[in-house]
C-alpha positions as CSV (number, residue, x, y, z in Angstrom):
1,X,-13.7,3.7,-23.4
2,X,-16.7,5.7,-23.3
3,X,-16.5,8.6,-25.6
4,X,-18.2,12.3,-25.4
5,X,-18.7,15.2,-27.2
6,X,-17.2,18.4,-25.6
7,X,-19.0,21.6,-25.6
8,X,-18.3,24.6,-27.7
9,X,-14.5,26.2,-26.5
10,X,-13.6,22.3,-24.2
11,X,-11.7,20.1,-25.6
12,X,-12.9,16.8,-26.5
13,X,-13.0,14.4,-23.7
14,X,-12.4,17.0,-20.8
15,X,-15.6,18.4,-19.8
16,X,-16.0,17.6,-16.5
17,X,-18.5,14.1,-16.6
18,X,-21.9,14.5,-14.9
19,X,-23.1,12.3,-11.8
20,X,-25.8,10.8,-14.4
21,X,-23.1,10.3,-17.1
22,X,-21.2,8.2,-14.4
23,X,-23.8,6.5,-13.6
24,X,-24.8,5.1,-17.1
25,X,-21.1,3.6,-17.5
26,X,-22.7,0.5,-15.8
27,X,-21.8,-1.8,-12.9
28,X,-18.1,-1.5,-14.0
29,X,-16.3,0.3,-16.5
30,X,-12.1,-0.2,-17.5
31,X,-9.8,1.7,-16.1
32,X,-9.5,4.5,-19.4
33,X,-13.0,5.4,-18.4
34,X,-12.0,5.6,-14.5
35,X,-9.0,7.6,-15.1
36,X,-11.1,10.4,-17.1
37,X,-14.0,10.7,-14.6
38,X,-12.0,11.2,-11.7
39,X,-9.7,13.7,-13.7
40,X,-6.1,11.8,-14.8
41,X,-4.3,10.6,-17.4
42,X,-4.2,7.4,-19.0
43,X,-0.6,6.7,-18.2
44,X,-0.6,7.7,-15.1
45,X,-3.5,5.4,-14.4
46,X,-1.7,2.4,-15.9
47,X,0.9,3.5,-13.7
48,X,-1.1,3.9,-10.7
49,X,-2.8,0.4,-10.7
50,X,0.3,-1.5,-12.3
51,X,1.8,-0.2,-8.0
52,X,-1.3,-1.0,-6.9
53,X,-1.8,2.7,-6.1
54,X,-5.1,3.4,-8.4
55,X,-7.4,5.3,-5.7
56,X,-10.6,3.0,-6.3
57,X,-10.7,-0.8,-5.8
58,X,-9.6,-2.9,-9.7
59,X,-11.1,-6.0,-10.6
60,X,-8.7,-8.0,-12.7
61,X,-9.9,-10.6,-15.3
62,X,-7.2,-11.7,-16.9
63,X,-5.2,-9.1,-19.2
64,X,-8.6,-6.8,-18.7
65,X,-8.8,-4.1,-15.6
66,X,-12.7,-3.4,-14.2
67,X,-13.5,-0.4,-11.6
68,X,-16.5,-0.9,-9.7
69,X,-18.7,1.7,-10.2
70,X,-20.1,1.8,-6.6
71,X,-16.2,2.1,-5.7
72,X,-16.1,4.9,-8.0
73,X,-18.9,6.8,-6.6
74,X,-17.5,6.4,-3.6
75,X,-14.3,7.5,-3.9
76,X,-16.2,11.1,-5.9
77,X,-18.3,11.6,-2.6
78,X,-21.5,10.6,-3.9
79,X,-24.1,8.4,-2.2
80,X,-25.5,5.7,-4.5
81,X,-29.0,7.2,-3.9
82,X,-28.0,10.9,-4.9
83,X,-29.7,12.2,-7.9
84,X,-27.8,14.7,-10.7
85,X,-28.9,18.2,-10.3
């Protein structure tokens, strides 16, 4: 899981991530990393994809759970070409 610092008054881990954060993660990232961009718990995103209900297409490789990254931008609204601004 990818971890950030919070700014001043935020607690750590909840600032809101930026569209160039996301993008960094990579072509995928696991689903921890998923759950915090788009804004929900860890549980509940276990929860989610163990219905098959996580909002964003999971790549499953074994006991290891992978989001697609373009998936993920999708699913936020952003066009793969936008830039952060």
């Amino acid at each position: 899981m990818t971890h950030r610092r919070a700014t001043p008054g935020q607690q750590p881990g909840r600032r809101p991530w930026t569209l160039d954060e996301v993008r960094r993660l990579g072509l995928t990232t696991d689903l921890e990393t998923a759950a915090e961009v788009i804004g929900i718990g860890r549980t509940l995103a276990y929860d989610l994809a163990k219905q098959g209900a996580f909002p964003v297409r999971l790549l499953r490789l074994g006991r290891r759970v992978l989001v697609p990254m373009p998936d993920l931008l999708a699913f936020l609204g952003v066009d793969p070409g936008e830039v952060d601004r």
